[in-house]
N, C-alpha and C positions, 0 to 999 in steps of 0.2 A: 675614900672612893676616888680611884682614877676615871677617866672617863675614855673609851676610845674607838675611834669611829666603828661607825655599822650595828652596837651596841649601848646598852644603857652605861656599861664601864666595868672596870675591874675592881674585886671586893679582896682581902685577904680572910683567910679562913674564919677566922675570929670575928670579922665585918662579918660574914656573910653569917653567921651562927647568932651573933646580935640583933643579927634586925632578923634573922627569923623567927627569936626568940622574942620580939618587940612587937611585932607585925602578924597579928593574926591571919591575914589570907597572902603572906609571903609561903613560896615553898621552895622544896630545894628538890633538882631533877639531876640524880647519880645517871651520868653519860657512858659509865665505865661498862664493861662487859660483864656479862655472867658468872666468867669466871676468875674474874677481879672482885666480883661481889663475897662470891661463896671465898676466895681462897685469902684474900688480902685482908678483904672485911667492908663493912660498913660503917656508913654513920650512924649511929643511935639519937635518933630525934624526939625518942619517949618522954625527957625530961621536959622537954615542951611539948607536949603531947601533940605532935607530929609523926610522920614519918616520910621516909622518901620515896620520891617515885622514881624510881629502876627503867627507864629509856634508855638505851643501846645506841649511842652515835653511831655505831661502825660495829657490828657482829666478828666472830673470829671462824673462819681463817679470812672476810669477805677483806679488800684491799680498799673499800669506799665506803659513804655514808649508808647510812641506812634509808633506804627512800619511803617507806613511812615515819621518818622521826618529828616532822614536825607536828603527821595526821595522830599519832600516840601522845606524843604529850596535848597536843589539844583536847582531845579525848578525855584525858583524864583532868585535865583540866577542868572542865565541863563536868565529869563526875562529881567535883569537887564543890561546882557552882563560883567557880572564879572566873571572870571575866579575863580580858586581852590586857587588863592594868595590871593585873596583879603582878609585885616583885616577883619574880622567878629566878632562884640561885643555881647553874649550872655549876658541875663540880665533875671533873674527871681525875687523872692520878696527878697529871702536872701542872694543867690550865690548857693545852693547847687541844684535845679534843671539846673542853667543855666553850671555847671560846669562839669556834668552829658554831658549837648548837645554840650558843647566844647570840651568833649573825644570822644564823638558821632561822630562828625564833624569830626576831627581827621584823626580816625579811615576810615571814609569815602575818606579821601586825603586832604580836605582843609588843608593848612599848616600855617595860621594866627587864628589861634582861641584862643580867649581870654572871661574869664570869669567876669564877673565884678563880685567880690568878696561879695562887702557890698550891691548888689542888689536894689532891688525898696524902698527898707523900711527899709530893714537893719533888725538888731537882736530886740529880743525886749528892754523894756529896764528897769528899775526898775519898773515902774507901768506895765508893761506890755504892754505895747504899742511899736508900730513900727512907722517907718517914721521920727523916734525924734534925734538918736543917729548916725544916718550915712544913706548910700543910697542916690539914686537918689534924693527923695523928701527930705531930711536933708542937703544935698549938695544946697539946690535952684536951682537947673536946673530946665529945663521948661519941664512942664507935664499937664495936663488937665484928665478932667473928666466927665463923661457925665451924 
């Protein structure tokens, strides 16, 4: 774990799947969009009998955040019965929106927010392509698609 300001720190994929795996009231909040969800895919958190919770940093075509992101994930939070400690693992396609809603978070009081750094897919990578060079899906964790 890195650590860096405004945040609890940055995890890599595989950190952040370990300690959710380890950490009963850790969760993991998919920052990506709807249609990142449906068309790229998901995480699959069944094996740990989890799952994720689907917050929208930024909706598409909107150009800014989403101004209930931090009153939804609370929310569901709360549905959860997890308090402001709980570990919370953001996770978007690359790290820079999900590290955006872990300052977010933050700022809100949660006091475990961690960004997973190399994200759903990670950077691209010489051909251009994502998913190949780091991230969730390069790491083999479990994820599906519909």
């Amino acid at each position: 774990m890195q650590f860096d300001g405004g945040y609890a720190g940055n995890v890599t994929a595989q950190e952040a799947f370990d300690e959710l795996s380890a950490q009963e009231n850790a969760v993991l909040v998919d920052v990506r969009t709807q249609a990142e969800w449906a068309f790229v895919g998901l995480p699959d958190l069944r094996p740990i009998s989890k799952e994720p919770m689907l917050v929208e940093w930024q909706s598409f075509p909107s150009s800014g955040p989403n101004p209930d992101f931090a009153k939804s994930v609370s929310d569901l939070m709360v549905k959860k019965g997890l308090d402001q400690s709980a570990p919370i693992y953001f996770l978007c396609r690359s790290g820079a929106r999900s590290q955006a809603a872990a300052i977010a978070l933050t700022q809100a009081g949660y006091t475990h927010c961690f960004n997973i750094s190399d994200g759903f897919e990670g950077p691209l990578d010489q051909a251009g392509h994502r998913g190949v060079q780091s991230g969730w899906k390069a790491a083999g964790l479990p994820w599906s698609q519909s």
